[in-house]
C-alpha positions as a Markdown table, in Angstrom:
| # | Residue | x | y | z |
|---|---|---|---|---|
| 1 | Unk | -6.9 | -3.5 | 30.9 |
| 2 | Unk | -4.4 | -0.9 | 29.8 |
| 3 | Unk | -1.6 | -2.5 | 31.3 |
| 4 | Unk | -2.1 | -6.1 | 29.2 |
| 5 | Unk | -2.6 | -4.1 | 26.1 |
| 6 | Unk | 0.6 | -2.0 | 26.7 |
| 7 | Unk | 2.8 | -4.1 | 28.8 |
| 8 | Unk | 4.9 | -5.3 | 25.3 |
| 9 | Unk | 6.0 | -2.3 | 23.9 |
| 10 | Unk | 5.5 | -4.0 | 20.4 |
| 11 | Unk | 1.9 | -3.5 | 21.5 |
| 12 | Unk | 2.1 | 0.3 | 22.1 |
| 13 | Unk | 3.6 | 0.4 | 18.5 |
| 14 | Unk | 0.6 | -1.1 | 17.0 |
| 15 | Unk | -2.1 | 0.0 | 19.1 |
| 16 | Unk | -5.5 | -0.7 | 16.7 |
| 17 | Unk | -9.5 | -1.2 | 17.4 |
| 18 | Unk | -11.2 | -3.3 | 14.5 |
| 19 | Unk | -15.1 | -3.3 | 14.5 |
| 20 | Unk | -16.6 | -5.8 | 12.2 |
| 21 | Unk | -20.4 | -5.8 | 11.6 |
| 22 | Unk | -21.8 | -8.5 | 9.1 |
| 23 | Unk | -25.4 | -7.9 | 7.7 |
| 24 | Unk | -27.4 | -9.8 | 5.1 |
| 25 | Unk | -29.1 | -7.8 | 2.3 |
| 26 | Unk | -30.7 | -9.4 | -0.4 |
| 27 | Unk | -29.2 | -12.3 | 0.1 |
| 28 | Unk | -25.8 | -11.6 | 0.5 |
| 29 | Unk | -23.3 | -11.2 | 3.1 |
| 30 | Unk | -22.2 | -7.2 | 3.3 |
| 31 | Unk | -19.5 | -6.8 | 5.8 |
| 32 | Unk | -19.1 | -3.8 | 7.1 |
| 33 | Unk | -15.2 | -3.1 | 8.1 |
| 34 | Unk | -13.7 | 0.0 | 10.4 |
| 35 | Unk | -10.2 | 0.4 | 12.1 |
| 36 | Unk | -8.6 | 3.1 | 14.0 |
| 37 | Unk | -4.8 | 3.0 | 14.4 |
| 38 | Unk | -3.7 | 4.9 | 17.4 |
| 39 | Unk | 0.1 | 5.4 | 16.7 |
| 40 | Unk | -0.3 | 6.4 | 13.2 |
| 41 | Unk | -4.1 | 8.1 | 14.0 |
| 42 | Unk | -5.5 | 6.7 | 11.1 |
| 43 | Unk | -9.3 | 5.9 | 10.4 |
| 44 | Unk | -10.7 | 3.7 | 7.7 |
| 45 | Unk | -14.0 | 2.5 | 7.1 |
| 46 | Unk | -15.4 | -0.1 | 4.1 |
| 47 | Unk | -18.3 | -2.4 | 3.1 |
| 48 | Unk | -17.7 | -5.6 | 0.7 |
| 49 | Unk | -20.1 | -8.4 | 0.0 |
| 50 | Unk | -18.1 | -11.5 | 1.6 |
| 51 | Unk | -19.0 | -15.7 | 1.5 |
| 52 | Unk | -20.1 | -18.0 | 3.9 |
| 53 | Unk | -16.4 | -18.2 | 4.6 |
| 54 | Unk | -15.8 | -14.6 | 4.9 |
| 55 | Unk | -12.5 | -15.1 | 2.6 |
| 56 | Unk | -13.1 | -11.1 | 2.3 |
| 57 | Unk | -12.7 | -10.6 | 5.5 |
| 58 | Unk | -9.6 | -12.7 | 6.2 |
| 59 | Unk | -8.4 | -11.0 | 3.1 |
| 60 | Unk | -8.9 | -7.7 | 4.8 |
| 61 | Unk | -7.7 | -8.4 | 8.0 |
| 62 | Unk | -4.2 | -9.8 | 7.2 |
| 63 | Unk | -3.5 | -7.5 | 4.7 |
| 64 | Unk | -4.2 | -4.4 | 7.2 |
| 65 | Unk | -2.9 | -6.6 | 10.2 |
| 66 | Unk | -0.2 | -8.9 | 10.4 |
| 67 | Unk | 0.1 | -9.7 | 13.8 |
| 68 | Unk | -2.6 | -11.4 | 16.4 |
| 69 | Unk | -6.6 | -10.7 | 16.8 |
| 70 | Unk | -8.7 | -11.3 | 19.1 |
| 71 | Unk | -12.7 | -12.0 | 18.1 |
| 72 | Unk | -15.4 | -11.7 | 20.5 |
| 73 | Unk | -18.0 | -15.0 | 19.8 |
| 74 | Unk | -21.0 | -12.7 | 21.1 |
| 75 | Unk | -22.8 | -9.0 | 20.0 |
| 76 | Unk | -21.8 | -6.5 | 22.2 |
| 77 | Unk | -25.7 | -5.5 | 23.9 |
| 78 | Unk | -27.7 | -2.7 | 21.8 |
| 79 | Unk | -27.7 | -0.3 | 25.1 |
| 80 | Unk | -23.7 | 0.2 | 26.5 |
């Protein structure tokens, strides 16, 4: 897997894990949002209460990302 993440070197420049978990708490969307940048070995974490849309979240993404993401359609399982 390392060598399609890393065979662009624009890729080892911007080397970054996203983890997106979306819960619903009194009615509301909370998104919970966390990144880890490898080449800058920076961590952030937030939460934000998003639509049906998730505007929020596209909000958050682009403006931390520019580039390309990929999304996963299905929960990883409980037990790794």
């Amino acid at each position: 897997m390392e060598d399609v993440l890393f065979r662009n070197q624009d890729m080892q420049e911007n080397a970054v894990v996203v983890a997106v978990k979306v819960v619903v708490e009194k009615g509301e969307k909370v998104v919970g949002f966390a990144f880890a940048d490898v080449s800058t070995r920076r961590f952030g974490v937030c939460d934000f209460i998003d639509s049906d849309n998730f505007f929020n979240l596209e909000v958050a993404l682009r403006a931390r990302f520019s580039s390309g993401s990929l999304l996963s359609s299905e929960p990883l399982p409980k037990k790794l």
